[in-house]
C-alpha positions in Angstrom: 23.6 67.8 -57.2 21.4 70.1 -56.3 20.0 71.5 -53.2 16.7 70.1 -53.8 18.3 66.7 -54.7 20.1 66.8 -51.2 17.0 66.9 -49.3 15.0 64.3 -51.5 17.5 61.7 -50.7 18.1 62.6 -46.5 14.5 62.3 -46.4 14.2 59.0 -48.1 17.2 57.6 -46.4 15.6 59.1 -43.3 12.4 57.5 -43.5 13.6 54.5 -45.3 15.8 53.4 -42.2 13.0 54.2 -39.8 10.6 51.7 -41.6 13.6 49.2 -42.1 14.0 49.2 -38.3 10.1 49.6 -37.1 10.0 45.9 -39.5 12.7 44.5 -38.1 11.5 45.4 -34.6 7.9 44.1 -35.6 9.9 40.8 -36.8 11.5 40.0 -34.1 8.9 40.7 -31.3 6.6 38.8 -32.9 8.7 35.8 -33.4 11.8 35.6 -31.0 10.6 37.4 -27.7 7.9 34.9 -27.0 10.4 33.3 -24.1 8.9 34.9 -21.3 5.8 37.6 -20.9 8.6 40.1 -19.8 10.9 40.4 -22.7 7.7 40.2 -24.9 6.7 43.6 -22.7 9.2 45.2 -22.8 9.3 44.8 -26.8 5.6 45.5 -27.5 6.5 49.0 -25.5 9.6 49.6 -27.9 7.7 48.6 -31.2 4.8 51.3 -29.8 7.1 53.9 -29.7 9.0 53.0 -33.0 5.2 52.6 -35.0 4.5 56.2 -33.4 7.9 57.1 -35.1 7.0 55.5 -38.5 3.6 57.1 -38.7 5.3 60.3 -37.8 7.9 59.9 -40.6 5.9 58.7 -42.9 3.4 61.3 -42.4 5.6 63.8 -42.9 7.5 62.7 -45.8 4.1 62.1 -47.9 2.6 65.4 -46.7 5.4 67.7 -47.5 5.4 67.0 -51.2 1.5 68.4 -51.6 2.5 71.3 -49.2 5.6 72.6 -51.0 3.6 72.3 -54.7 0.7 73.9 -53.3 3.1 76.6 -51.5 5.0 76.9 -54.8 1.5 77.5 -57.0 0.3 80.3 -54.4 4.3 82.0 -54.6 3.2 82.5 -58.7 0.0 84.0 -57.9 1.5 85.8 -55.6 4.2 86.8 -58.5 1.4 87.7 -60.6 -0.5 90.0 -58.5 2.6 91.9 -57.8 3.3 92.4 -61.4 -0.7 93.4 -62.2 0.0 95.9 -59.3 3.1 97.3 -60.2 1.5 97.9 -63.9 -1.3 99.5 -62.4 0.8 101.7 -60.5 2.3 102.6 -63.6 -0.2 103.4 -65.3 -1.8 105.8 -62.7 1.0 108.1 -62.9 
């Protein structure tokens, strides 16, 4: 396995068990704290906080993908003009 390979699965897993959990929490709130307005508060506050964490996770996840290909692109350019430079160098003396 690769070091690449590593990180594409911890994030997964990562995310995957936040969204699990931000479900479960939505599940539950919805459908087994309607006993009294208390506990039904005091889970709408949790579910807030665990949706914040889902958007943040998910945000994340699906934004790092475009981020490293376009970061990778610009490192080639970036190889390219070194080379074109260094031959041009070259040629100069």
């Amino acid at each position: 396995m690769t070091k690449e390979m590593i990180k594409e699965i911890v994030s997964a897993l990562i995310a995957s068990l936040v969204a699990v959990l931000t479900l479960y929490l939505i599940y539950t709130t919805y459908f087994f704290s309607n006993a009294d307005a208390n506990t039904y508060q005091r889970a709408s506050q949790i579910l807030q906080v665990m949706i914040a964490l889902m958007g943040t996770v998910t945000g994340y996840y699906f934004g790092r993908i475009p981020a490293e290909a376009h970061a990778a692109g610009m490192q080639q350019v970036a190889t390219a003009a070194q080379h074109s430079a260094e031959n041009a160098q070259s040629q100069l003396v």
